[in-house]
N, C-alpha and C positions, 0 to 999 in steps of 0.2 A: 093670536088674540086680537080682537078690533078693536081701532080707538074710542070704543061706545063701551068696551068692556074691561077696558084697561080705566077708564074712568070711572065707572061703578067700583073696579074694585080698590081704588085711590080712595074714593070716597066713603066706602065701607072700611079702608085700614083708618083711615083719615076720625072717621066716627067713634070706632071702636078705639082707638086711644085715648080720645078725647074722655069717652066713658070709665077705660080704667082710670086715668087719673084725675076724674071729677070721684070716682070711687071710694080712691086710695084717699083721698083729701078728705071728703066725709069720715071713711073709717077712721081714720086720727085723731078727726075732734070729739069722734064720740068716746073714743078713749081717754085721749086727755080732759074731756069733761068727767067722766069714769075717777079717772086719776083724783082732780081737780074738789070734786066732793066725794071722794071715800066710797064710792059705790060700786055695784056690782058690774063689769068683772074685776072692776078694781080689787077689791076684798079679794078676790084669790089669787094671788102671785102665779099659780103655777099654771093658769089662765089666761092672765092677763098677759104675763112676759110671750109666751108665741104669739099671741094676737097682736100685739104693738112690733115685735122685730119683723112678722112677717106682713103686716101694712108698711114696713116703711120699707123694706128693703125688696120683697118679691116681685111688686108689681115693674120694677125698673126691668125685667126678663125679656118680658109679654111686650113693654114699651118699646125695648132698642131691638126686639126679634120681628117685630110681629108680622112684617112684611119680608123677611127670608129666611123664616123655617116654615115646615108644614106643620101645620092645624093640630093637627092630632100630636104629631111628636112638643110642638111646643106646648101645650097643654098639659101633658106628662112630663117633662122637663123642669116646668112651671111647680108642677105639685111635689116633685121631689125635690124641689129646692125651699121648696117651703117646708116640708116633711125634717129637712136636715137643719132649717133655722131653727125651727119649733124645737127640736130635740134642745141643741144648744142654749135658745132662751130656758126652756124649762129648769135646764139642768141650775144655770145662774141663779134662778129665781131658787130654785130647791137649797141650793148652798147658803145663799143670801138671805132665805125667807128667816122672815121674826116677828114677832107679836108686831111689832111699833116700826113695822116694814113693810109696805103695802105698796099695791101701783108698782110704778118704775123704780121705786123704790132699790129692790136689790137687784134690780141692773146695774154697771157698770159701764162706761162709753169703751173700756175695752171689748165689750163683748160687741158691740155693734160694728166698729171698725174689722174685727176678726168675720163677721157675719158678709160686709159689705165687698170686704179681699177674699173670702171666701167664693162668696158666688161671683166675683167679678172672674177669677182666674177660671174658676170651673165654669163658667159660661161660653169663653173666647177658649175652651178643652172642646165643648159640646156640640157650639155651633157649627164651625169648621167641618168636622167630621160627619155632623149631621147632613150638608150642603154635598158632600162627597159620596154619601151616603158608605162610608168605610171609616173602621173604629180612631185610624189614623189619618189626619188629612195632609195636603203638603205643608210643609212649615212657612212658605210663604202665604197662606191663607193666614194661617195664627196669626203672624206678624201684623198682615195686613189689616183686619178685620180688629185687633187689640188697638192698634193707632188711629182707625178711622171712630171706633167709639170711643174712642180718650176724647177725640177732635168732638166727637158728639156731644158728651157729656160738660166737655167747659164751655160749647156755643150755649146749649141748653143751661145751665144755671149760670150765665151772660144774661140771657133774654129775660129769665124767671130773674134774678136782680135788675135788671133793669126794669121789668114791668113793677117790681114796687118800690124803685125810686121814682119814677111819675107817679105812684099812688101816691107818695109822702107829698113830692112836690106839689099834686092839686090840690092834696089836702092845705097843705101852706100857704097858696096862692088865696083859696076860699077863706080860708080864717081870718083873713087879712082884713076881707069885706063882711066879717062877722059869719060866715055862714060854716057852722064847724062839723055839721052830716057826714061827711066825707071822709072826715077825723075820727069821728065814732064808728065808722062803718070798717076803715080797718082795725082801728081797734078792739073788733069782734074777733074773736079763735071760730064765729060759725062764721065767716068772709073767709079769714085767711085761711085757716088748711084748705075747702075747698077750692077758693082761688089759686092759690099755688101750688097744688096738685095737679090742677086743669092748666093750667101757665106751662107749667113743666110739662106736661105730655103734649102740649101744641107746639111748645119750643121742639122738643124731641122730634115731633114729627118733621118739622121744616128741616130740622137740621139732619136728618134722614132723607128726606129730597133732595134737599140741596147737594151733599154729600153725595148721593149716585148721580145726581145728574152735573159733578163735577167734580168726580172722583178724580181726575188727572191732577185739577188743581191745587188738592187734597192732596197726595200722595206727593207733589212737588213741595208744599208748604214743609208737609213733613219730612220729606227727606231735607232740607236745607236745614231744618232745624235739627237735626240728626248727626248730619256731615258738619257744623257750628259746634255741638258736645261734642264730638266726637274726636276734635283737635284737642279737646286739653286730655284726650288720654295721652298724649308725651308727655306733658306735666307731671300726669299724677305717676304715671310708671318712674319719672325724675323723684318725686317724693319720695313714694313709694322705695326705691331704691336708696337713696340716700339716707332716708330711715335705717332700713337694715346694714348700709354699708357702718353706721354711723354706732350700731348696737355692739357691736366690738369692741369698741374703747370706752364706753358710757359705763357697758354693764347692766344687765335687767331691775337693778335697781330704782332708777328714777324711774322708771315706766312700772312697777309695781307700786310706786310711790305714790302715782297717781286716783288710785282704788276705783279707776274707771278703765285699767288697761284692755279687759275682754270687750267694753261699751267701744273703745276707740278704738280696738283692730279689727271689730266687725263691721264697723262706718267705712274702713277703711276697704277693706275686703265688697262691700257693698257697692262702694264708687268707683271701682276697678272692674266690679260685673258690670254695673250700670254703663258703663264707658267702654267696653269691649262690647256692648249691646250695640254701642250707638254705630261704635266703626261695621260692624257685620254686617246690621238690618236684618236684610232678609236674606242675605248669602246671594242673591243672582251677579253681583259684579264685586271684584275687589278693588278695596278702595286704595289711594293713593298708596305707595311702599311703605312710606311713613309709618302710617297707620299698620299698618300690614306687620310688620315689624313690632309698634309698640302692641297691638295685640298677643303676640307669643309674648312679650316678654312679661306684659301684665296677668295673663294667664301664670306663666312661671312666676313671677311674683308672688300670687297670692298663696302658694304652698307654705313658705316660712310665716305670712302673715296669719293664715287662719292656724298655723299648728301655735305659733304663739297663742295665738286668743283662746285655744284649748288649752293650752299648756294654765294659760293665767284664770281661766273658769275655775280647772282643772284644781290650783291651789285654794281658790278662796272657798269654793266646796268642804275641801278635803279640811279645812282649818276650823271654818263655821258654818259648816251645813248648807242644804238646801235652802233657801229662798224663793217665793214667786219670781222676783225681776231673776233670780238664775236659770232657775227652770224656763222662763222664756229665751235665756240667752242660750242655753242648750239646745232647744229649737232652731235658733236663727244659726248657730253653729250647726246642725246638721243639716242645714239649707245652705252654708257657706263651703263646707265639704265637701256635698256632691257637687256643687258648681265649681269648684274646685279641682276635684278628677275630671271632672267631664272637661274643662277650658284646658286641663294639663295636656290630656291625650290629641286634644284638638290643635294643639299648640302644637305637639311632638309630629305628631302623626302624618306622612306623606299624603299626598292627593290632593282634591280639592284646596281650596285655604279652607281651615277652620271648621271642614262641614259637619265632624262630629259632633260640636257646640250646638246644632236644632237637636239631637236627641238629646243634649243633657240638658239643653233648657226646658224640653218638654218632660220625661220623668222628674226633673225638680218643681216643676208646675203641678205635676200629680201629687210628689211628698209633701208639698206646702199644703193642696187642702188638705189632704190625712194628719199632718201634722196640728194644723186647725181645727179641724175636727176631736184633735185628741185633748189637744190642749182646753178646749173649751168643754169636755166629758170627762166621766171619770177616769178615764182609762189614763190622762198624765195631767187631770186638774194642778196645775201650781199649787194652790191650795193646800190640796190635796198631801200631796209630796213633799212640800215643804214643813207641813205641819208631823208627817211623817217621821222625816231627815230629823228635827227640833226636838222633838218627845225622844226619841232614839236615844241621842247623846244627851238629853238628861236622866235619861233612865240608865243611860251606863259611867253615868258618872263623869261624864267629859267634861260637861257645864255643869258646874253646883248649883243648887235649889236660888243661891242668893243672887245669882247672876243670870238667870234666865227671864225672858220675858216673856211671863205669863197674860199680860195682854193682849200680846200676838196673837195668843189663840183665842180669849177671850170679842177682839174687836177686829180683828186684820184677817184673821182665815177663814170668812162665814160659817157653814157649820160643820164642818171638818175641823176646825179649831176649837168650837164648841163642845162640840161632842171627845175631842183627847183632851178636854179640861174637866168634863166630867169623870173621867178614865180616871184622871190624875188626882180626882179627889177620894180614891179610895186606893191610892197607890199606897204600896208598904213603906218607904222612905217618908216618914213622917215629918220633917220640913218639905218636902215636895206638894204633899198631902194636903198641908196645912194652907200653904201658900196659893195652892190652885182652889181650896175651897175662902179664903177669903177674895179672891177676884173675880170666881164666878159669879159675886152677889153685884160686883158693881156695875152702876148703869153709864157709867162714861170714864173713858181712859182718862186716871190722873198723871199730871206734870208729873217732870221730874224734881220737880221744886221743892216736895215735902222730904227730899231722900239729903239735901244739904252735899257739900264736899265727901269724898269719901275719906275719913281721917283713917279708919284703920289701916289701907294701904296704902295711904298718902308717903311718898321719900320727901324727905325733912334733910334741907343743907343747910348750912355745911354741916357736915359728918360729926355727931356730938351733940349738934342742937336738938331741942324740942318744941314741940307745939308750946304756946302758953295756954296755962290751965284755963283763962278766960275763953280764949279760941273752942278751945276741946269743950267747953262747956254750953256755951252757945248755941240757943232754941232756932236751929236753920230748917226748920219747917216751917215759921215764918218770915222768911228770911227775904229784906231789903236792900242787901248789900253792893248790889250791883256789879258783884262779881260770877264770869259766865261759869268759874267752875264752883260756885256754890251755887246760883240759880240751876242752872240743870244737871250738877252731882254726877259730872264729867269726873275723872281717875286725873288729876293735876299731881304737882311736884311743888313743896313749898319752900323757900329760901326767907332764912329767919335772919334778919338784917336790920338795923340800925338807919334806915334812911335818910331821917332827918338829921341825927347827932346830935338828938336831946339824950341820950344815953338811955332808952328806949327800945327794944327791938321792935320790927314792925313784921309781919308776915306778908311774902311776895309769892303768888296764887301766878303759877305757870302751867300752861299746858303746851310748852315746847314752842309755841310760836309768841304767847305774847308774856307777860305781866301783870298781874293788878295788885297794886300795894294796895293792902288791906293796915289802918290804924282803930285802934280803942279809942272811940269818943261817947261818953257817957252810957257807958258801959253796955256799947253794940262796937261788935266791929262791922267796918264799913270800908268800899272802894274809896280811896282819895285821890286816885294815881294811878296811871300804866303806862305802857311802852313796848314795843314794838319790834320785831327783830327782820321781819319780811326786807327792809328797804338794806340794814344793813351787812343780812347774809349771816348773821351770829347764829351758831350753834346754842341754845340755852343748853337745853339736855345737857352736851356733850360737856358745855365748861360746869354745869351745876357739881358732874359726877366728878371732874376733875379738879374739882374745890378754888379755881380760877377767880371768882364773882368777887367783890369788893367797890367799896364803894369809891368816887372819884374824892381825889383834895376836895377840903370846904373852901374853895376856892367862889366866884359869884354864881354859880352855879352847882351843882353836887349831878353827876352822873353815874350810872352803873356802868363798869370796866368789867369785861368780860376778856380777861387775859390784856391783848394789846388792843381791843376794840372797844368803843365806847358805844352806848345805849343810853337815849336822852330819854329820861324820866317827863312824862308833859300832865297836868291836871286832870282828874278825870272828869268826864262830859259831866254838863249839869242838871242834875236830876239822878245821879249813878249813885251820890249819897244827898246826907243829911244831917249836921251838928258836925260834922267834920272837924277832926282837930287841926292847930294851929299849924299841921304840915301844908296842908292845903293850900292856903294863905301864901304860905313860904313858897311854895312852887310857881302858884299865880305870878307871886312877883319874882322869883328869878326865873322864871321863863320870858319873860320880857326882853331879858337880855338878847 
């Protein structure tokens, strides 16, 4: 090729970017003006959502390919990734659509992140192979071609922020001298999406030159920054380790305690792949011993770590159902599994260091889009599933009518919750029946506010006491009491106690961590008081059920004694009540002391 032709055709990729994303920038504002006044394609959801995911996410293909794949095949490539956005918007939009939902409306920013990971991994699948022209390319292509568009894509939105902090700044500098055009002009949506469409495809492109024509430098930046992460995998394999050695004597207990255990040991499983990435690269050399070593071991490591995080899915399923955030955590667990076997065998396994690890990176890079794919179709919608799991064990009796949330399906599962709510209003279980046909009618989920304490299965200490009739009586649908388990009709424990020692009892509103003394003043009850147990380490629960609680000597201060431990009573914040009786006072000033 001559340098007369090598020139033309710099100047024709050069052009034609420039054009997708002065394109892509149009096409957006004319949707968000769409959006913006309620107009067509706005009005149809199941139109408008492909047209907005696949302007923002498809033309990045065309921009970061467009100068090494061929013509024809990128083009094809181009349309079936837009083919596979569109499916996914639609579907969102179909689940989400509703009268009083329009535009981007029943989008969600999850669905765009899964669209943007989607095409990013299935891109750095395609290209490679395309270049090779064989279904499989070497795995130092992948490697290499994923790191140098990472490098692309943050020089590129570098430039594109930068270019409108000089727009802000002339804007500022001219206002100064009164002249504010320059202020209005990007405060136009018809300036800015074009402009920063076209910003971004010229950033792209230089950073696309520059990048082949100093790939060495490239590829040194990034390994240093590589072999940099890739020292604290001894760390985390020390964590890592020390966790588990340390689970023996603890007991799964605190770690179930948590009700984040499956969220923490997949972060955990996450950053042991990430960091066994960093030590490997791209497999051509092995790195210091060190490394070399904590990689088998963090590989072996993450076997006990991911069977826990199954094990802990595994319970809170089987106890209360399906969930959207579990159904994704399902996912991410069977993306933590195969990388999981694949890092075991590679860990075990004679030859090379580690080189089974490029095949399991690459079939886990194929299940993640399928797995994306699925998740955002019907075929393992959250949604979906969840609304499935929920309806289930109320229909078989597992959760009663009075304990289920019928809102969920009404407001939380777009129309897959919709639709098993109108099921459920012609269900034979007639509080089931009843319950999902008054929620269907509402148009915004109500607080928990109007539901009060739960008194019927409220435990009342010590053993013998009772509610007072005034308590049990009391309108806590409107209720100002400023206590959290009557504001949101949280399951509390209440301890009937004498506080002050006006010969009085007062009710003390627990839910295992804190306190709120509730007193009768002008015939409301109301917060005057709480306390605390976090700093002290008290069991409430456990001394309530074992009748320990009593109050301290009326000595200049009065404390709650919890067995041999004390628990300082302190005022409640101002504004928690109002007419407060004379305990209040009484505390003000012996807390002083």
């Amino acid at each position: 090729m001559t340098d007369a032709t090598e020139a033309r055709t710099a100047r024709t990729t050069a052009l034609t970017r420039l054009a997708i994303g002065l394109a892509q920038g149009i096409a957006l504002f004319l949707l968000q003006k769409a959006d913006e006044s309620k107009s067509w394609p706005a009005t149809q959801p199941l139109l408008y959502a492909p047209l907005l995911v696949c302007a923002l996410m498809v033309p990045l293909i065309p921009l970061a390919a467009l100068s090494a794949m061929r013509r024809t095949f990128l083009i094809g490539w181009s349309l079936i990734a837009a083919a596979v956005a569109a499916i996914l918007a639609v579907h969102a939009a179909w689940t989400g659509a509703a009268p009083d939902r329009i535009g981007a409306g029943p989008l969600s920013p999850p669905l765009f992140i899964a669209v943007a990971a989607l095409l990013f991994i299935a891109h750095h699948l395609v290209q490679p192979a395309e270049a090779v022209r064989r279904p499989v390319a070497p795995y130092a292509d992948y490697f290499d071609l994923a790191g140098t568009n990472a490098v692309r894509l943050f020089l590129s939105l570098a430039f594109t922020g930068a270019f409108w902090l000089l727009l802000f700044l002339a804007a500022a500098l001219f206002k100064l001298i009164g002249v504010e055009a320059i202020q209005k002009l990007i405060g136009e949506t018809a300036f800015a999406f074009p402009a920063t469409g076209l910003m971004f495809a010229a950033a792209v492109h230089m950073a696309v030159q520059l990048t082949e024509a100093r790939a060495g430098l490239v590829r040194g930046v990034r390994t240093v920054g590589l072999v940099l992460l890739a020292w604290l995998l001894p760390l985390m394999v020390v964590i890592a380790g020390g966790f588990l050695a340390t689970l023996p004597f603890t007991g799964l207990a605190p770690l179930w305690g948590t009700k984040a255990a499956t969220a923490l040991l997949l972060a955990a499983a996450a950053a042991l792949i990430v960091l066994i990435n960093a030590a490997y690269q791209d497999g051509a050399e092995a790195p210091h011993a060190i490394l070399r070593w904590a990689a088998r071991a963090a590989s072996l490591l993450l076997i006990p770590i991911v069977v826990l995080a199954a094990y802990a899915l595994w319970l809170r399923v089987h106890q209360y159902g399906l969930t959207p955030d579990r159904v994704f955590a399902g996912a991410y667990l069977v993306v933590a599994i195969g990388f999981t076997l694949g890092y075991a065998i590679a860990a075990l396994k004679p030859g090379p260091w580690m080189r089974p690890l490029e095949r399991a990176n690459l079939i886990m890079a194929v299940v993640s889009v399928l797995l994306l794919i699925a998740l955002f179709t019907p075929i393992a919608d959250p949604a979906r599933l969840s609304v499935a799991s929920q309806v289930k064990r109320l229909e078989s009796g597992r959760v009663p009518a009075d304990k289920f949330d019928f809102q969920l399906l009404r407001f939380d599962s777009g129309r897959y919750g919709r639709d098993a709510l109108e099921r459920l209003k012609t269900n034979s279980g007639a509080e089931i029946a009843k319950r999902a046909g008054e929620v269907s009618t509402r148009t915004a989920r109500t607080t928990p506010s109007s539901t009060g304490p739960d008194l019927g299965v409220m435990a009342v200490y010590p053993v013998g006491k009772t509610l007072p009739e005034s308590f049990r009586a009391q309108d806590w649908s409107k209720d100002d009491s400023g206590s959290m388990c009557a504001i949101t009709g949280m399951r509390c424990s209440a301890l009937v106690l004498d506080v002050d020692g006006d010969g009085v009892d007062e009710v003390l509103l627990t839910n295992g961590a804190s306190l709120d003394v509730m007193a009768l003043a002008d015939g409301q009850w109301r917060k005057v008081a709480e306390a605390f147990s976090s700093c002290d380490g008290i069991d409430i629960d456990a001394a309530l059920k074992a009748g320990t609680v009593r109050m301290g000597e009326p000595t200049a201060r009065r404390d709650l004694l919890f067995g041999d431990q004390r628990l300082v009573l302190r005022p409640a914040e101002k504004g928690c009540a109002v007419n407060t009786p004379p305990l209040k006072d009484a505390l003000v000033t012996l807390d002083r002391k």
